[in-house]
VOLUM-346647 format. One record per residue (C-alpha): residue in one letter; chain; y negated, x, z negated. Coordinates in steps of 0.02 Angstrom, whole numbers, plus 32768, in hexadecimal, padded with zeros to 4 digits. Last residue first. Layout:
! VOLUM-346647
residu = A&chaine = A&Y = Y&X = X&Z = Z;
...
//
This chain:
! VOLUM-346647
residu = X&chaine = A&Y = 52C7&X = 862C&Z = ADAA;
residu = X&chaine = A&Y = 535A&X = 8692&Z = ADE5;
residu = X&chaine = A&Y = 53FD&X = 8679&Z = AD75;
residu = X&chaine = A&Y = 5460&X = 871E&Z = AD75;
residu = X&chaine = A&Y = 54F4&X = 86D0&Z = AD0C;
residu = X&chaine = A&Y = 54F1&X = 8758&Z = AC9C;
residu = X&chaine = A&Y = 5437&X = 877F&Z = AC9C;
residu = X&chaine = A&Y = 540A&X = 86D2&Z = AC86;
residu = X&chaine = A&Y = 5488&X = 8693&Z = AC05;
residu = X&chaine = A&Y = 547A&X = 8746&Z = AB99;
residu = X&chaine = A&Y = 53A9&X = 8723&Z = ABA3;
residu = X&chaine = A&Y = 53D1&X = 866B&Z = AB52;
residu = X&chaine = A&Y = 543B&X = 86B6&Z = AAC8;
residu = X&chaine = A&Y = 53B9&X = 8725&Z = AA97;
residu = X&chaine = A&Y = 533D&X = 868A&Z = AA93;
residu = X&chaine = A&Y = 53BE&X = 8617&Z = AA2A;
residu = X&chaine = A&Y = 53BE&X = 86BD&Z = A9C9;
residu = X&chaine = A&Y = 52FC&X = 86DD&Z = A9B2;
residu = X&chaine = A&Y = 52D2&X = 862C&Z = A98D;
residu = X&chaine = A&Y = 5368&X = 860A&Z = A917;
residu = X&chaine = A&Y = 5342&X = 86B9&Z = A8B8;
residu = X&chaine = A&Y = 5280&X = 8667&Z = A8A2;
residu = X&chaine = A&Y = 52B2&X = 85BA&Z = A877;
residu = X&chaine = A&Y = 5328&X = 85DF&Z = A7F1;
residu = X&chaine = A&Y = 52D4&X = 8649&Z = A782;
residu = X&chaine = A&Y = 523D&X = 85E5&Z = A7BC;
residu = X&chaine = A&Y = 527C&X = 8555&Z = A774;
residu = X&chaine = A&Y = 52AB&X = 8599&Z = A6C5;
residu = X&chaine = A&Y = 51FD&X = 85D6&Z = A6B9;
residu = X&chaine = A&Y = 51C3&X = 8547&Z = A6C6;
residu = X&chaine = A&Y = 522C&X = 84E2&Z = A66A;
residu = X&chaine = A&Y = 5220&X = 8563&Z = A5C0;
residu = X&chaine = A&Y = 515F&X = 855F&Z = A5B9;
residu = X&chaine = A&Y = 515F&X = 849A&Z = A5AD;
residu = X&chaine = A&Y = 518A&X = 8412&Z = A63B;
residu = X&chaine = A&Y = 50C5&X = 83D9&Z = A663;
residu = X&chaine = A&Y = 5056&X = 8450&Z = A62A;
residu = X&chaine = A&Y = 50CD&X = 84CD&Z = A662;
residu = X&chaine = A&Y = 50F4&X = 8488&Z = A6F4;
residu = X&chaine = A&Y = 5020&X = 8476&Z = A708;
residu = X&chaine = A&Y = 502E&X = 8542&Z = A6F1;
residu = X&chaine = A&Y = 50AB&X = 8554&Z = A787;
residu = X&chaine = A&Y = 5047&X = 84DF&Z = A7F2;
residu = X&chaine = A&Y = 4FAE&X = 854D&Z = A7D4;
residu = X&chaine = A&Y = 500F&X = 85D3&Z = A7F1;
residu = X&chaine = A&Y = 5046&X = 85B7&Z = A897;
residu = X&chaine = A&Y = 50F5&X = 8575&Z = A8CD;
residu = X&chaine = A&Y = 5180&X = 85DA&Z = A8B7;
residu = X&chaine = A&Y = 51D0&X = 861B&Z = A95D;
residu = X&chaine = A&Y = 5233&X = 8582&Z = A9D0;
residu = X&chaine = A&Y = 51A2&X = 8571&Z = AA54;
residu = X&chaine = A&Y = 5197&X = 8628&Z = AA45;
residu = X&chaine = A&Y = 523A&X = 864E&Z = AA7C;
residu = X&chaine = A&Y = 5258&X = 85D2&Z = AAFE;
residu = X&chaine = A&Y = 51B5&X = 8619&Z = AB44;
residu = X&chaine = A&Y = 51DE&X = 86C1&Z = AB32;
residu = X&chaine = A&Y = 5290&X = 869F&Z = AB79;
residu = X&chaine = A&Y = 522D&X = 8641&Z = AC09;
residu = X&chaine = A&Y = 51B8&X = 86C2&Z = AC26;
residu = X&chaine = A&Y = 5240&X = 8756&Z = AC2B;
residu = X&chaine = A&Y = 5299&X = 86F6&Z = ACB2;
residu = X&chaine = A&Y = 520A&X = 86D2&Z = AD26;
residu = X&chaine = A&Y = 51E2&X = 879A&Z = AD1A;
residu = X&chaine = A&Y = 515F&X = 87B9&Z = AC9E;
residu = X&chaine = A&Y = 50D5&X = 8854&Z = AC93;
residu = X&chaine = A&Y = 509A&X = 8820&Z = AD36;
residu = X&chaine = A&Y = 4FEF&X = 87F3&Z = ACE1;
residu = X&chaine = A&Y = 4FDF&X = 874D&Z = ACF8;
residu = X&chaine = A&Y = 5088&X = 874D&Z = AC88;
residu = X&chaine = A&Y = 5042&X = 87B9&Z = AC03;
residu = X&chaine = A&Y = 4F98&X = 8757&Z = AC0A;
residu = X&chaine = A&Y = 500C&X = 86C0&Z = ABF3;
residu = X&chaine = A&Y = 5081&X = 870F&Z = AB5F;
residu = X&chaine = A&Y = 4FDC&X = 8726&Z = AAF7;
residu = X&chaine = A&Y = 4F9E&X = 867C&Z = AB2A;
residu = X&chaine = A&Y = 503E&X = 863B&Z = AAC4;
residu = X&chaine = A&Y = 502D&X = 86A4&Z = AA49;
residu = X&chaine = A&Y = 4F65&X = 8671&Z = AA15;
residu = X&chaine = A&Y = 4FAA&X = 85B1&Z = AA36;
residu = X&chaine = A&Y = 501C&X = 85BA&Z = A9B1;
residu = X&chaine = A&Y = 4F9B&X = 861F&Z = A935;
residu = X&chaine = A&Y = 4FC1&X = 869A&Z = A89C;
residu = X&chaine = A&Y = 507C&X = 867C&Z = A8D6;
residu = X&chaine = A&Y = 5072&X = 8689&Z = A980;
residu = X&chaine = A&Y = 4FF5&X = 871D&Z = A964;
residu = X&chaine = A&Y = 509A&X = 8779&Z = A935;
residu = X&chaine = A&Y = 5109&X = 8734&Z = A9CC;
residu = X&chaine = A&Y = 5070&X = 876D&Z = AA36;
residu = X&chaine = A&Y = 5078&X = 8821&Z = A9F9;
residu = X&chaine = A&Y = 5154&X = 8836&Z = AA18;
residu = X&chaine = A&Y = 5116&X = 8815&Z = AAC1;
residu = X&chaine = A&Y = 50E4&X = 88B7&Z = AABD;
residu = X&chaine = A&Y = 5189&X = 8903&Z = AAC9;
residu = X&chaine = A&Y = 51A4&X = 88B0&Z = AB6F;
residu = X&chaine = A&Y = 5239&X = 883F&Z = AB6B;
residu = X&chaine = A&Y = 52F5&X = 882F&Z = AB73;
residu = X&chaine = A&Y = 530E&X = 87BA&Z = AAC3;
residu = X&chaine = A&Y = 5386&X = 8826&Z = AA6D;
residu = X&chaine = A&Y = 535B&X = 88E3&Z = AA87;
residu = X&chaine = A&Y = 52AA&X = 88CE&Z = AACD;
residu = X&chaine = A&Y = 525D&X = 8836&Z = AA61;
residu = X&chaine = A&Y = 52D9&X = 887A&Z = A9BC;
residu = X&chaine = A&Y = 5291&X = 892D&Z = A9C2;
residu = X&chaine = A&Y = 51E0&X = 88FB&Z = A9D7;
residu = X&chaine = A&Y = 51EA&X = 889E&Z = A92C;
residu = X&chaine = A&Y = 51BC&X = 8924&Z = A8B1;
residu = X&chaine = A&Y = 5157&X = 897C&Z = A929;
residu = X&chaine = A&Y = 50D3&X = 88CD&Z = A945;
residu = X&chaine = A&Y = 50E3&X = 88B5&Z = A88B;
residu = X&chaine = A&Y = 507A&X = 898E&Z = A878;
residu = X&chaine = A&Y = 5014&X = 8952&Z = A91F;
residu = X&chaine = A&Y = 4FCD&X = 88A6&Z = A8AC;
residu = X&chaine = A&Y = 4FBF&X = 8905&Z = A812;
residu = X&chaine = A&Y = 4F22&X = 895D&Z = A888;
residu = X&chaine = A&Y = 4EAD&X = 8943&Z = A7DF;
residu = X&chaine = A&Y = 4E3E&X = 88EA&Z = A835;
residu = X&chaine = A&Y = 4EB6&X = 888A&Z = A897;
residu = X&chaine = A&Y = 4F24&X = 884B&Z = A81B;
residu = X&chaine = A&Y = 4E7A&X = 8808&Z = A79F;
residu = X&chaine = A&Y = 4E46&X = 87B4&Z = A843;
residu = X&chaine = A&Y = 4EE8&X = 8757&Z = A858;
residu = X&chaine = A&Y = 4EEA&X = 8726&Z = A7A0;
residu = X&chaine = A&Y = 4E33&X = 86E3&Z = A7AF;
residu = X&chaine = A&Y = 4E8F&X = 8671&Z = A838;
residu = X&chaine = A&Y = 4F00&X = 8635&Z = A7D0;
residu = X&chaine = A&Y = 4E7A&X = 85F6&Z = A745;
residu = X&chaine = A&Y = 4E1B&X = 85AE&Z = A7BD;
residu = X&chaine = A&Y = 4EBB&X = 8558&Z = A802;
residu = X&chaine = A&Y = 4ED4&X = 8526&Z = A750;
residu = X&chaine = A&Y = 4E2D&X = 84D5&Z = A724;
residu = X&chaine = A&Y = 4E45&X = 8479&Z = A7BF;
residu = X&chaine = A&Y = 4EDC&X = 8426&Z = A78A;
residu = X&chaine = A&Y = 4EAB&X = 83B2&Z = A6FF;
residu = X&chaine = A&Y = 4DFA&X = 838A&Z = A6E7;
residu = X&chaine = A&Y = 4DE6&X = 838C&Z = A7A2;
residu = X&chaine = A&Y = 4E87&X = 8332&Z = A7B9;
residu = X&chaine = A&Y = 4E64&X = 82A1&Z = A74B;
residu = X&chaine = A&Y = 4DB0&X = 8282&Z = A79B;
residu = X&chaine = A&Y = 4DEC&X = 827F&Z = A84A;
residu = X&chaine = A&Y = 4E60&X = 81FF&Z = A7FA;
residu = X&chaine = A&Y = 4DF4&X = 818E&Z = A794;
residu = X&chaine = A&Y = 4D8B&X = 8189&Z = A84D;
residu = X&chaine = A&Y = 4E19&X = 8165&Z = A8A6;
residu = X&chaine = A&Y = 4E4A&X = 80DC&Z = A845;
residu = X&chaine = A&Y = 4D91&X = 8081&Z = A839;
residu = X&chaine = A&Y = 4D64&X = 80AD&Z = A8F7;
residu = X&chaine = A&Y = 4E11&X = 804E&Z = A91C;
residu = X&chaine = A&Y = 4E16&X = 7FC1&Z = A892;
residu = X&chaine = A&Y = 4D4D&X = 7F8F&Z = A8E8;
residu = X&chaine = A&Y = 4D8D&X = 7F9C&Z = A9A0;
residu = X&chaine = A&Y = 4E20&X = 7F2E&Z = A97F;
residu = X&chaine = A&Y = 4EBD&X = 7F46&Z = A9DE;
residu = X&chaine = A&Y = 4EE4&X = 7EB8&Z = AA5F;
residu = X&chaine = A&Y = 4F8E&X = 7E8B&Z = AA26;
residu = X&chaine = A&Y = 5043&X = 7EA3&Z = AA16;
residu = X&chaine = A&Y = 5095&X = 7E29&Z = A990;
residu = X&chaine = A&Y = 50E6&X = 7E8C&Z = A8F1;
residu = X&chaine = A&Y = 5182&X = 7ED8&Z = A8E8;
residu = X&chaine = A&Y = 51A9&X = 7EE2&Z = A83B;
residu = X&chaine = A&Y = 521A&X = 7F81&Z = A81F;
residu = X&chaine = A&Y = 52C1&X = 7FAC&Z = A7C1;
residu = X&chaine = A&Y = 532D&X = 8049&Z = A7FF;
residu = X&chaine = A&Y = 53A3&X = 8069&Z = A74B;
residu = X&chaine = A&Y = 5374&X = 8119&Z = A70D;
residu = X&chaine = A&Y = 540C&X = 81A0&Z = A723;
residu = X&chaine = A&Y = 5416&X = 81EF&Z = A66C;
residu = X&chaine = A&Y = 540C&X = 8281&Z = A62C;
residu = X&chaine = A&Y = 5432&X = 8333&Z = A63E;
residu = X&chaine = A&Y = 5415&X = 83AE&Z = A6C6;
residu = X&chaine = A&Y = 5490&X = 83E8&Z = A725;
residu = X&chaine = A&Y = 54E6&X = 8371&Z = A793;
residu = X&chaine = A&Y = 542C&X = 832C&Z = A7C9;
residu = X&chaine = A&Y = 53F2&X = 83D4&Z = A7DD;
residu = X&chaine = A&Y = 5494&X = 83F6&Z = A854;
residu = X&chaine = A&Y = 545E&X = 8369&Z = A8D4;
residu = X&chaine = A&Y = 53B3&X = 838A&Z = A8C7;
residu = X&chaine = A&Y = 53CA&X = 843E&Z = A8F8;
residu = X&chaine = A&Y = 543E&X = 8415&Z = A97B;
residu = X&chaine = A&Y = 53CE&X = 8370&Z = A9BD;
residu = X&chaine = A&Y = 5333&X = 83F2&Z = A9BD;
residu = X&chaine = A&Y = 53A1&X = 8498&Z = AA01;
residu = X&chaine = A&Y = 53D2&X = 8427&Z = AA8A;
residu = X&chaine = A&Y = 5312&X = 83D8&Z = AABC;
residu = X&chaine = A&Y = 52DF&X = 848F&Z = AAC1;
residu = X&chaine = A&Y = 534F&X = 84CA&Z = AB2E;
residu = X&chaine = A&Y = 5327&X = 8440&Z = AB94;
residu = X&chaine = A&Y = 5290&X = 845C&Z = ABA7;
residu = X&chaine = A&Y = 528B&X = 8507&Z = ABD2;
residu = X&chaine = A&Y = 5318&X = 8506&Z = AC4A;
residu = X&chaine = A&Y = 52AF&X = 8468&Z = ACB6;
residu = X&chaine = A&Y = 5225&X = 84D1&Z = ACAC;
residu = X&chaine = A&Y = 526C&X = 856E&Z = AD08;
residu = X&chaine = A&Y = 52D9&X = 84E5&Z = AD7E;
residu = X&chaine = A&Y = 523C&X = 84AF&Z = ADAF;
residu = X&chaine = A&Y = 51F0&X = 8566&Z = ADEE;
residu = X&chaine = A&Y = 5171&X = 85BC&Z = AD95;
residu = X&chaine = A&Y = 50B9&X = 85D3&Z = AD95;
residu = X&chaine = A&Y = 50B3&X = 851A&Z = AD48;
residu = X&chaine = A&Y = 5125&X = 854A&Z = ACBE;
residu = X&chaine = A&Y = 5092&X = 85E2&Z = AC77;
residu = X&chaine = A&Y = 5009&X = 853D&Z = AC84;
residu = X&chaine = A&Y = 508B&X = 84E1&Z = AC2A;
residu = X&chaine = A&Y = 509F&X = 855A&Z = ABA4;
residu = X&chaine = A&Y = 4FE4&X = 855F&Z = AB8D;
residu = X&chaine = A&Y = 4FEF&X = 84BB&Z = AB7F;
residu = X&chaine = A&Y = 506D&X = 84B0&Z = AB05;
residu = X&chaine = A&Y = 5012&X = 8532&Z = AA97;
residu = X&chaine = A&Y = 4F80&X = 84C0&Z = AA7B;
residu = X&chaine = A&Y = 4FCD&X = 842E&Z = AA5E;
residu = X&chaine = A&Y = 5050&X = 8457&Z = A9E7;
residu = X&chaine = A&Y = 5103&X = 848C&Z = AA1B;
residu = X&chaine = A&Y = 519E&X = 8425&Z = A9BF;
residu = X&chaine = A&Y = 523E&X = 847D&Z = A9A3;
residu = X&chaine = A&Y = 5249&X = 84E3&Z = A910;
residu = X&chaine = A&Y = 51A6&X = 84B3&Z = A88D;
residu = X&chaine = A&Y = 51B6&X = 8405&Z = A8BF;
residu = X&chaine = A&Y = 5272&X = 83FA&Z = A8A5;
residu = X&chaine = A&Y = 5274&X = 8447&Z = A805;
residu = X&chaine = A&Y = 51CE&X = 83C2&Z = A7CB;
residu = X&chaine = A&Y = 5240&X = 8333&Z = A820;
residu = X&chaine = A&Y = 52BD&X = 837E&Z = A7B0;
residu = X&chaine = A&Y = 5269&X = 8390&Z = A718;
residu = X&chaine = A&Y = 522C&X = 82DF&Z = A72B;
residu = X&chaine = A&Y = 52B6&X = 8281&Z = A74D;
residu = X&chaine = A&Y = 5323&X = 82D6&Z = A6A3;
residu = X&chaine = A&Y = 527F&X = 82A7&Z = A622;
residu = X&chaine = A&Y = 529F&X = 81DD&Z = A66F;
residu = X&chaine = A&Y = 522B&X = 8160&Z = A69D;
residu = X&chaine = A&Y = 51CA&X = 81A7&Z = A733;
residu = X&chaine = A&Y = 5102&X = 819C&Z = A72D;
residu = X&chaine = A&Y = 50E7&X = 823D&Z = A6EA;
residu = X&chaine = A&Y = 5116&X = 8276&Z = A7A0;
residu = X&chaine = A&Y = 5079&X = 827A&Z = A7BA;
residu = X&chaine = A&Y = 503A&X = 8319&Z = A772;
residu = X&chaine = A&Y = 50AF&X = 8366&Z = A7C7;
residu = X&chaine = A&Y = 507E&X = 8323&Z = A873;
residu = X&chaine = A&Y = 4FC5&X = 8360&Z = A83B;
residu = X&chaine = A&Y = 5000&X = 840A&Z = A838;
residu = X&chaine = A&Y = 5063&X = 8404&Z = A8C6;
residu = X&chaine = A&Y = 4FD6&X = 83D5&Z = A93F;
residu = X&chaine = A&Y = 4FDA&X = 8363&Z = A9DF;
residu = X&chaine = A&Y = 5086&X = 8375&Z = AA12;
residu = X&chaine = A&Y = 50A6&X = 8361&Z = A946;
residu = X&chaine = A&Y = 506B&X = 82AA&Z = A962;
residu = X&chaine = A&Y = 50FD&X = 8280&Z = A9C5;
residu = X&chaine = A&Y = 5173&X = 82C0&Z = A942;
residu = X&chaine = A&Y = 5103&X = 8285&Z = A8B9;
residu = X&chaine = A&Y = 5106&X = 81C6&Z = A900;
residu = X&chaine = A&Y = 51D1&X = 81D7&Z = A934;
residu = X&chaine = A&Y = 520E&X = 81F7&Z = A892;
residu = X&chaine = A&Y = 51F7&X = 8134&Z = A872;
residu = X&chaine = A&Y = 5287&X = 812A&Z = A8D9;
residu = X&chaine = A&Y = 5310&X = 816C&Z = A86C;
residu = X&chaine = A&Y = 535E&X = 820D&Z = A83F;
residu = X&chaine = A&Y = 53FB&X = 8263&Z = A832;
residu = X&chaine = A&Y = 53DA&X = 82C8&Z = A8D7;
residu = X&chaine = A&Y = 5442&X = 824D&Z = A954;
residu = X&chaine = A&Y = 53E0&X = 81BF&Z = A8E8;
residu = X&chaine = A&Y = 534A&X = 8204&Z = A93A;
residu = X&chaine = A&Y = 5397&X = 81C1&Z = A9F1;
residu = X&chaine = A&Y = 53BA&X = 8132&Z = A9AE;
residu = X&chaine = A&Y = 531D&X = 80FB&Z = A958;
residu = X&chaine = A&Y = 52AF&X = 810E&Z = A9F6;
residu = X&chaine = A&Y = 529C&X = 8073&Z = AA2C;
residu = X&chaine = A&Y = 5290&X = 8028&Z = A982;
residu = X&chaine = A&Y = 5203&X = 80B0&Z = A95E;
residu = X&chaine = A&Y = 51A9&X = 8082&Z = A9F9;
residu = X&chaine = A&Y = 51A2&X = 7FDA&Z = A9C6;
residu = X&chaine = A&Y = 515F&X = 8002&Z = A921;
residu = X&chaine = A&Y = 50D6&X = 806C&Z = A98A;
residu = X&chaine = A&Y = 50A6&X = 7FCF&Z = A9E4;
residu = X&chaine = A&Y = 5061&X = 7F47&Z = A983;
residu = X&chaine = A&Y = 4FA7&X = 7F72&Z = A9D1;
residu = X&chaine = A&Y = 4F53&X = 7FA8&Z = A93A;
residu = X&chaine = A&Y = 4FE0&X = 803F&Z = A936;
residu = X&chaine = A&Y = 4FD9&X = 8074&Z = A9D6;
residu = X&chaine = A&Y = 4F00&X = 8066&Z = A9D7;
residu = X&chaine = A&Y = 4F01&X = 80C9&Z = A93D;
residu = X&chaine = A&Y = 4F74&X = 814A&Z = A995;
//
């Protein structure tokens, strides 16, 4: 990203892209936390400090937390994908893409504010400079370790606390019911939906060994998939939100993220079934 931006061409990619996030009420800048939330949505939270408005950032933070996978749980969910057939991947993509511009769409309707006007210097492209490179990347390795680290140490003394005092089968019962009855799966996927949230990529491998396992059929791994793609991101994300939106955001987002994930997924099993799409 230091080489983008030294280069003149993340502004440009924000231009290009300003249309498409004006469909969700927002404007191009959103595009540098979107695309960095691939990577880590912790850090893509963080970032979106750099748009104007109060209203832009909650919902690029609402969108993050709904509809964007991390890193490490997309490719685990690519590695489940690339067991499958095309149209498998081509379902889960663009179910995700429609609950992102829906989301966005009804965010922007929703929450109060403001659009902010689209105004950016484009500045000449250019060799990027070696010194301005090692110089921004190392301020920023620095920011997140001070920042966001703490947190996923934090999150994942949480996990350990679960398992050693087995709360983790006692949320794993509580939430079996609505992964068999609603969603079509195996009652112990209801486990990887809870790691999900201690750890996205902890979930995701969760659903893989499932799937490597026979547990799945193609059609239960892509509702899982869809599913857990669109669950609450992990805790450390959920406590930056915090740190970033206040107490009452967060929690507010996942009140609406988590019944969104479970329905849109609920309604995706009803589609497959009831049309009997083969995957």
């Amino acid at each position: 990203f230091a080489i983008l931006e030294d280069s003149g061409y993340l502004p440009r990619l924000a231009i290009m892209s300003n249309r498409i996030f004006n469909i969700m009420g927002l404007n191009g800048k959103a595009v540098l936390p979107m695309v960095l939330g691939l990577g880590c949505g912790t850090m893509a939270v963080m970032t979106s400090r750099i748009l104007e408005t109060k209203r832009d950032r909650l919902i690029t933070t609402f969108l993050l937390a709904l509809a964007i996978p991390c890193s490490a749980q997309l490719g685990v969910i690519l590695g489940m994908l690339s067991a499958l057939s095309l149209k498998a991947t081509i379902i889960w993509i663009a179910s995700i893409l429609i609950v992102l511009f829906v989301s966005g769409f009804l965010a922007s309707k929703v929450v109060s504010g403001d659009r902010t006007e689209f105004f950016l210097e484009i500045p000449p492209i250019r060799m990027p400079n070696l010194t301005n490179i090692v110089v921004k990347t190392i301020g920023r390795v620095e920011w997140y370790l001070k920042e966001a680290v703490p947190l996923f140490i934090l999150g994942t003394f949480i996990l350990f606390v679960l398992h050693k005092f087995n709360l983790l089968v006692f949320l794993e019962k509580i939430t079996a019911p609505i992964t068999v009855n609603l969603l079509g799966l195996p009652e112990k996927t209801a486990e990887a939906f809870i790691l999900g949230f201690l750890r996205r990529d902890y979930g995701a491998a969760g659903l893989f060994k499932m799937a490597e396992g026979g547990l799945l059929t193609p059609a239960q791994s892509v509702v899982s998939l869809v599913t857990i793609t669109l669950f609450v991101p992990c805790l450390a994300n959920f406590f930056m939100i915090i740190k970033e939106r206040s107490l009452k955001a967060a929690i507010a987002i996942i009140a609406i993220v988590f019944p969104t994930a479970f329905l849109f997924g609920g309604m995706l099993n009803w589609i497959l079934k009831t049309f009997n799409i083969s995957l």
